[in-house]
Short mmCIF file of the C-alpha atoms (twelve columns), coordinates in Angstrom:
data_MODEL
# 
_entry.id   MODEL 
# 
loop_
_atom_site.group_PDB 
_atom_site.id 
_atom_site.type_symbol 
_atom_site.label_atom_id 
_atom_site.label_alt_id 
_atom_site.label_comp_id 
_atom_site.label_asym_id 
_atom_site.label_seq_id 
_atom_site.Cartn_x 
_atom_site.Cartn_y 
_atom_site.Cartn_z 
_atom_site.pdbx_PDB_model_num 
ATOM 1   C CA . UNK A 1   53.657 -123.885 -65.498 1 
ATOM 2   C CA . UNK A 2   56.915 -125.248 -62.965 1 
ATOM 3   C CA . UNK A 3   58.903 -123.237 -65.015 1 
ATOM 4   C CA . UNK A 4   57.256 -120.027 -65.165 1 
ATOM 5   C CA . UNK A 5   56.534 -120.422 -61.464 1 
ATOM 6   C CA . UNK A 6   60.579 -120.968 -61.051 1 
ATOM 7   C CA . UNK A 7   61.121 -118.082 -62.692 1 
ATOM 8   C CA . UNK A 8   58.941 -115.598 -61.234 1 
ATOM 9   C CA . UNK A 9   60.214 -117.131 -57.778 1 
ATOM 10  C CA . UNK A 10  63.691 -116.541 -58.738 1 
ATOM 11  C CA . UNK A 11  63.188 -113.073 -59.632 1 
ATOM 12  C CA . UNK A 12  61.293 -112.436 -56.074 1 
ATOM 13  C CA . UNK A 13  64.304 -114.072 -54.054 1 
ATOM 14  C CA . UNK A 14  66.508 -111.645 -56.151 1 
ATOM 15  C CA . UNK A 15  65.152 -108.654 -55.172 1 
ATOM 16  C CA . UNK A 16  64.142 -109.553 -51.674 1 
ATOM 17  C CA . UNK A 17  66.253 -111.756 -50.562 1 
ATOM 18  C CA . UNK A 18  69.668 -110.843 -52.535 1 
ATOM 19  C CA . UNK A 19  69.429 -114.491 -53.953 1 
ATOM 20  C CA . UNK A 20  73.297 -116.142 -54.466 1 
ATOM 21  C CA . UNK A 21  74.277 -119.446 -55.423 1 
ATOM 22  C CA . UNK A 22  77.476 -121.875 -56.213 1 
ATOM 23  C CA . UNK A 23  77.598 -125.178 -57.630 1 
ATOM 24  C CA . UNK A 24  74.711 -124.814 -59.820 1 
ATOM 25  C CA . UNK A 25  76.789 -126.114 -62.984 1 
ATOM 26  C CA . UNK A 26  78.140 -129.346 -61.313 1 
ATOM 27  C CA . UNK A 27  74.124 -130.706 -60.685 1 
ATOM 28  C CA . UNK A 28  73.367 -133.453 -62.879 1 
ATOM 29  C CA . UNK A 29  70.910 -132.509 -65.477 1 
ATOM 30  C CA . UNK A 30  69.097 -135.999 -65.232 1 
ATOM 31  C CA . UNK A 31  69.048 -139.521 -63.694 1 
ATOM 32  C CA . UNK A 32  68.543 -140.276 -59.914 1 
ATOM 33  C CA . UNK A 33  69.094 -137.528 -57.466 1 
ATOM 34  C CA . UNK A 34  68.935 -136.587 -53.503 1 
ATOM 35  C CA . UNK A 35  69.271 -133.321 -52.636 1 
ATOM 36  C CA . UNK A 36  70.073 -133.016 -49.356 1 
ATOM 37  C CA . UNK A 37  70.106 -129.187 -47.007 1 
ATOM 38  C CA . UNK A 38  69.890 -128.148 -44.022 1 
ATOM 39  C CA . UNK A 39  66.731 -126.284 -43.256 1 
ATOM 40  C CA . UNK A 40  66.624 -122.595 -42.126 1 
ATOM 41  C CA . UNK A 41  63.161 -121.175 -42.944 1 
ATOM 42  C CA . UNK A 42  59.966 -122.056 -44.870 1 
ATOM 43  C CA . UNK A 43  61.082 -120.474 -48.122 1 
ATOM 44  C CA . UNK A 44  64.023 -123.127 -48.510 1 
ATOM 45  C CA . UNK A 45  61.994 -125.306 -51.081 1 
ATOM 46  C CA . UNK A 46  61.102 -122.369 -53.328 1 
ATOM 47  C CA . UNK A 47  64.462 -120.832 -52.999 1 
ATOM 48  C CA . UNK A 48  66.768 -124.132 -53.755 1 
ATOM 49  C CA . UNK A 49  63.972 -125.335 -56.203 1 
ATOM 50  C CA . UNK A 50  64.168 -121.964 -58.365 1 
ATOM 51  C CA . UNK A 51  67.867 -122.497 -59.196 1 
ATOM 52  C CA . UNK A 52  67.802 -126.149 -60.017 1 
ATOM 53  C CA . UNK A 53  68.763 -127.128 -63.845 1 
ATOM 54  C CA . UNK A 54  65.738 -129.560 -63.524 1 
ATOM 55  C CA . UNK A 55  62.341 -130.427 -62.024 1 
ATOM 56  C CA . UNK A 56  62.838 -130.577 -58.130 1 
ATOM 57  C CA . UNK A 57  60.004 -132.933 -55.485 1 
ATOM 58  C CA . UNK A 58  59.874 -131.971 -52.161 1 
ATOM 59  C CA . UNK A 59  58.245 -132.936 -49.091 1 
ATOM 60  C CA . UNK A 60  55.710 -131.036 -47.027 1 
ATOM 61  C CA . UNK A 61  54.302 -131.258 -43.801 1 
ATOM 62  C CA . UNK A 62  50.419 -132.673 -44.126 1 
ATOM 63  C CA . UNK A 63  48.986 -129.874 -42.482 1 
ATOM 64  C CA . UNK A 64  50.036 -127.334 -45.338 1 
ATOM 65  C CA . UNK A 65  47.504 -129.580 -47.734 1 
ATOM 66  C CA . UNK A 66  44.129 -129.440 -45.521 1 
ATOM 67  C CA . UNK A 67  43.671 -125.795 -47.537 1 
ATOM 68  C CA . UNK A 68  42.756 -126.410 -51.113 1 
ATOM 69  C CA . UNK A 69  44.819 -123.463 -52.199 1 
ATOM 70  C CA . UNK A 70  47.854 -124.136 -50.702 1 
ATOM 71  C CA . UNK A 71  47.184 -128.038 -51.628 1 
ATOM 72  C CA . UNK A 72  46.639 -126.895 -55.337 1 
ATOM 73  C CA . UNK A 73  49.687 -124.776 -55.012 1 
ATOM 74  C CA . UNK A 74  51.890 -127.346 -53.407 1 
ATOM 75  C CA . UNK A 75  51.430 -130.409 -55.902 1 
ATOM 76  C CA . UNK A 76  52.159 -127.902 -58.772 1 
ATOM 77  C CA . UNK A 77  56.027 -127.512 -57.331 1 
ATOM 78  C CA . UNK A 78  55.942 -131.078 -57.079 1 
ATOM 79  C CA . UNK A 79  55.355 -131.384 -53.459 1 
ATOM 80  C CA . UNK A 80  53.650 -134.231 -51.507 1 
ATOM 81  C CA . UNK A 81  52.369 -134.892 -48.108 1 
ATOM 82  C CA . UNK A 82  54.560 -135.883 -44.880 1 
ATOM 83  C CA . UNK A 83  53.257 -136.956 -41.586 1 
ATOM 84  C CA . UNK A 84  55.551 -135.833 -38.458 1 
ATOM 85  C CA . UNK A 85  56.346 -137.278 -35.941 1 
ATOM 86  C CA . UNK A 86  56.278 -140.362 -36.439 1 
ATOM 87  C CA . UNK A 87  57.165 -142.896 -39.594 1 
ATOM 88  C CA . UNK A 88  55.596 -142.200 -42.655 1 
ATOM 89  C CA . UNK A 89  56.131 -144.980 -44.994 1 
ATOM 90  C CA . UNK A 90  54.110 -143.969 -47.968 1 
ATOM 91  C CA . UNK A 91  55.714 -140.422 -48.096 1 
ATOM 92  C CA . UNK A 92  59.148 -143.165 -47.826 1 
ATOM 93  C CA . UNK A 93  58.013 -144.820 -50.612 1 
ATOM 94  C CA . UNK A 94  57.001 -142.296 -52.865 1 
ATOM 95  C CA . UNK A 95  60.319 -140.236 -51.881 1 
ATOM 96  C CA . UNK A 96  61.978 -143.721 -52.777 1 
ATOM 97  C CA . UNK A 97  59.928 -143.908 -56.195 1 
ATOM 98  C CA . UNK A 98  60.652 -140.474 -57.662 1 
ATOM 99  C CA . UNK A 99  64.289 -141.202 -57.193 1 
ATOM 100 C CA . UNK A 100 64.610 -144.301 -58.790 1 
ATOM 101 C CA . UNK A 101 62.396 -143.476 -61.859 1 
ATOM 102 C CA . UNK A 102 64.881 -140.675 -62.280 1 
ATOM 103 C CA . UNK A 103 63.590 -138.056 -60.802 1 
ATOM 104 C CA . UNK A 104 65.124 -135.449 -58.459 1 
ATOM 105 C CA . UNK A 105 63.998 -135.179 -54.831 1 
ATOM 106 C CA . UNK A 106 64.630 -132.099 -52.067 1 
ATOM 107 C CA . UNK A 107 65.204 -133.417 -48.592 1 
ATOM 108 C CA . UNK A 108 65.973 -131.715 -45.074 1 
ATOM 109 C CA . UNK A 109 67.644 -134.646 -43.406 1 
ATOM 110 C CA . UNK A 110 67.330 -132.627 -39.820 1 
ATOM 111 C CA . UNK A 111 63.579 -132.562 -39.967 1 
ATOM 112 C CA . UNK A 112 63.046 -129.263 -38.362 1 
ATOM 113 C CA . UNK A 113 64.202 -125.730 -38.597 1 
ATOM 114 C CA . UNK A 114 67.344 -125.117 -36.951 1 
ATOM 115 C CA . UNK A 115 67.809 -122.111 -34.879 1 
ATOM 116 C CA . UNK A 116 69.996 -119.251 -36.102 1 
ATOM 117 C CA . UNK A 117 73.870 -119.853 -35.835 1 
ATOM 118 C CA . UNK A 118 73.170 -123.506 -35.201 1 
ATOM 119 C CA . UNK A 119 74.542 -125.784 -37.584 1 
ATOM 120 C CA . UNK A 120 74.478 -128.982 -38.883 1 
ATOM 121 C CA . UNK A 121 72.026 -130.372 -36.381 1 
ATOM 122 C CA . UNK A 122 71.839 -134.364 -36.320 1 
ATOM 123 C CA . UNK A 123 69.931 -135.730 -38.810 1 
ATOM 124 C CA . UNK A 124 66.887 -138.142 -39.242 1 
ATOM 125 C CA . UNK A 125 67.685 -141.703 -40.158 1 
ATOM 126 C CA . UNK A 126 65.509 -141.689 -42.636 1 
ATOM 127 C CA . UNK A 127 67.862 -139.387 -45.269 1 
ATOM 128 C CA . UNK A 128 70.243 -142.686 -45.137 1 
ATOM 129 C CA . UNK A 129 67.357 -145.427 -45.948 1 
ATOM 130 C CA . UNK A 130 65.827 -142.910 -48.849 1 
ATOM 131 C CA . UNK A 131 69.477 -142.548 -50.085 1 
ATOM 132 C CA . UNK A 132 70.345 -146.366 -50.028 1 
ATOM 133 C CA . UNK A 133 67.134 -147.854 -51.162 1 
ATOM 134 C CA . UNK A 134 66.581 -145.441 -54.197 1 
ATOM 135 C CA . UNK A 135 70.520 -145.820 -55.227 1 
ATOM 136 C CA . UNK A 136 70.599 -142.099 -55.381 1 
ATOM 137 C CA . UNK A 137 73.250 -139.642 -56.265 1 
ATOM 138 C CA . UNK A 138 73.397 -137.160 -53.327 1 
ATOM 139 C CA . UNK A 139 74.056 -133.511 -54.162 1 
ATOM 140 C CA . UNK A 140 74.751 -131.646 -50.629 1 
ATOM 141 C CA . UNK A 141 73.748 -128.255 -49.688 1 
ATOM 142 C CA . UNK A 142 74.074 -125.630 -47.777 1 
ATOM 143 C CA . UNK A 143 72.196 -122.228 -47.539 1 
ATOM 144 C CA . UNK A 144 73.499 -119.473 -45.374 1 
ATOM 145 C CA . UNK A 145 71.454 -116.047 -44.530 1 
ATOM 146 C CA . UNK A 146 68.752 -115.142 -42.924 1 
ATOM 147 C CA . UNK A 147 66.162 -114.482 -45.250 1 
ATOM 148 C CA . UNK A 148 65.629 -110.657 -44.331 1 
ATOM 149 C CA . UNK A 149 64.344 -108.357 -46.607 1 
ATOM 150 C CA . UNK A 150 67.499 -107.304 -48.846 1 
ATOM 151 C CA . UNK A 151 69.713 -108.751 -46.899 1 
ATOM 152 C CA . UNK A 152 72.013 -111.870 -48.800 1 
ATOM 153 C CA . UNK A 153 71.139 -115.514 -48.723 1 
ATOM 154 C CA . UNK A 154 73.735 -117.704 -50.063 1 
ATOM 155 C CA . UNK A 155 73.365 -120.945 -51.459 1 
ATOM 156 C CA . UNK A 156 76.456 -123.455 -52.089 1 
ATOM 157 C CA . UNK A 157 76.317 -127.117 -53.554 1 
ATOM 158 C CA . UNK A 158 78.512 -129.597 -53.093 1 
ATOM 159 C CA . UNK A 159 80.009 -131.925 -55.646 1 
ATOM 160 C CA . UNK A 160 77.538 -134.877 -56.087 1 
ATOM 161 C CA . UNK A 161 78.481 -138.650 -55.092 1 
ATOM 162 C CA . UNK A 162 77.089 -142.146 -55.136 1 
ATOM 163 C CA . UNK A 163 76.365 -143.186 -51.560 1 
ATOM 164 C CA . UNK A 164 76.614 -146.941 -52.643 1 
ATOM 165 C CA . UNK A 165 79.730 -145.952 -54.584 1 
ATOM 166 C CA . UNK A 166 81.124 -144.560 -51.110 1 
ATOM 167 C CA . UNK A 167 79.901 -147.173 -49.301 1 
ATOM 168 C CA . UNK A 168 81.303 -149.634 -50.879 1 
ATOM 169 C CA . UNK A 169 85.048 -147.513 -50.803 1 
ATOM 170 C CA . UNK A 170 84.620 -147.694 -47.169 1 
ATOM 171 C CA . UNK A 171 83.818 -151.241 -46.471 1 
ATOM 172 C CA . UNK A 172 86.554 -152.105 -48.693 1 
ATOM 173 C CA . UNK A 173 89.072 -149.455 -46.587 1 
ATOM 174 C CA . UNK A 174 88.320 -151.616 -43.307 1 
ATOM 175 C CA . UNK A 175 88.659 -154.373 -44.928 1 
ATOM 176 C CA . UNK A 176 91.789 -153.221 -46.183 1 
ATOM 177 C CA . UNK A 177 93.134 -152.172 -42.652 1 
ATOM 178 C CA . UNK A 178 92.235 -155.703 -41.258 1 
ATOM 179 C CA . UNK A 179 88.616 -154.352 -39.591 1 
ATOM 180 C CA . UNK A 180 85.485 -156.600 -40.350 1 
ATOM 181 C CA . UNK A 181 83.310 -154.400 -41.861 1 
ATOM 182 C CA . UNK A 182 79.762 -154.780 -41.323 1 
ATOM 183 C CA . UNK A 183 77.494 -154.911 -44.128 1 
ATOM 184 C CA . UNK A 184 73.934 -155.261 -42.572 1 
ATOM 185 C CA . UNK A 185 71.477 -152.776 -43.703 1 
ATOM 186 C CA . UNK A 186 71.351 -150.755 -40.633 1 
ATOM 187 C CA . UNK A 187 74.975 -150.356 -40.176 1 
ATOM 188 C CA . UNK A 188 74.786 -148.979 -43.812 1 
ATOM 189 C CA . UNK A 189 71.805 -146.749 -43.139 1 
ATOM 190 C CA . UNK A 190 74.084 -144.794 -39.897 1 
ATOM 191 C CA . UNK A 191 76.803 -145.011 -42.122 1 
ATOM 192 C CA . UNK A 192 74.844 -143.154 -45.235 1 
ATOM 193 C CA . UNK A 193 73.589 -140.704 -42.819 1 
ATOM 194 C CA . UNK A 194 77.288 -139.845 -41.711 1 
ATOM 195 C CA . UNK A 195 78.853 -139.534 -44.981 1 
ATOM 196 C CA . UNK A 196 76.050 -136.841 -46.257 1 
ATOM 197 C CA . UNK A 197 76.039 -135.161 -43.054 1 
ATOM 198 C CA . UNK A 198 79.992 -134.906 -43.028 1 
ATOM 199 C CA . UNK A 199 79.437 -133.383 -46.775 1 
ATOM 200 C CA . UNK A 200 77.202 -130.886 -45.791 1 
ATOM 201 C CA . UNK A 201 79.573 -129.648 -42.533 1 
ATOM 202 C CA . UNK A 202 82.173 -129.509 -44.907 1 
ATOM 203 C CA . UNK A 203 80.512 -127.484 -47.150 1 
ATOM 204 C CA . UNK A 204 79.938 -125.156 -44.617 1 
ATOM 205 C CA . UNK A 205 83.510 -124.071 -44.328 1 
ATOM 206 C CA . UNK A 206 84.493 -120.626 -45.283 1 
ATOM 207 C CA . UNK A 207 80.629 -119.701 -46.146 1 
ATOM 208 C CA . UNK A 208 79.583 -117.391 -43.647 1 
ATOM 209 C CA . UNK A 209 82.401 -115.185 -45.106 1 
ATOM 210 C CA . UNK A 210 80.620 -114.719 -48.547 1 
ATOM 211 C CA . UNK A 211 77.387 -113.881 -47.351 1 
# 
């Protein structure tokens, strides 16, 4: 049924939304993933899920679930429940348990919509705890349009990294250049958050041009 609903959602954001992508063939087909974009409209999880090689979780705001239908809809794409504003720590754990058991997981690590034209907004911390706690293998995004009837929405992926595997290159640089690196786990949390964020601003570069 995922399938055949990725499908038909494909074809819709084709038609109505002049669906594009990049990067599709550089996504690992299995193992531990983090997707990580930035967070335009409500249709980013069906639009970034319907081009994914593989089965893509996703979080959703609690509310959405209170209807049955929508709640019946929602855990068939694989999504679950997220309390905001404040710390939810099951959603953190279950986000943390579908990565590690090899699963792939859709996150917006600025936990809000951003406003047209933007950007990168700053992100929440939590993106950097998910990310180091599940060992995951970040793939960054980036989707540019604005999701107007047959107008162009673009979607580019960045190459996908280990954020311990960077980590680790960069406490070993400052150690290198005679700098005591610090390796307590909230350093490496604000650290993890920097590195994705600085892949998805790079990724931005050049993209408004091909939409």
């Amino acid at each position: 049924m995922y399938y055949i609903t990725q499908i038909a959602v494909r074809i819709f954001m084709y038609m109505f939304f002049g669906l594009r992508y990049t990067g599709v063939k550089g996504v690992p087909r299995e193992g531990p993933l983090m997707i990580c974009s930035n967070h335009l409209s409500n249709w980013d999880p069906p639009l970034i899920g319907c081009i994914m090689p593989r089965n893509v979780s996703f979080m959703a705001k609690e509310e959405l679930f209170r209807s049955k239908v929508w709640a019946f809809f929602l855990r068939l794409l694989k999504a679950f429940p997220v309390k905001r504003g404040g710390s939810d720590y099951k959603a953190v754990r279950t986000a943390i348990d579908i990565i590690k058991n090899g699963g792939a997981l859709l996150m917006f690590p600025e936990g809000t919509r951003q406003k047209n034209g933007s950007g990168i907004q700053p992100f929440e911390r939590g993106v950097g705890l998910i990310a180091l706690k599940s060992n995951a293998v970040v793939l960054p995004v980036v989707i540019s349009g604005s999701y107007k009837i047959f107008k162009r929405t673009h979607v580019k992926m960045g190459e996908p990294f280990s954020i311990t595997e960077e980590l680790a290159r960069l406490h070993e640089e400052q150690l290198g250049g005679g700098t005591q690196g610090s390796n307590s786990e909230r350093s490496d949390v604000d650290l993890a958050v920097k590195i994705i964020r600085d892949r998805m601003i790079a990724l931005t570069h050049g993209l408004e041009a091909r939409v």
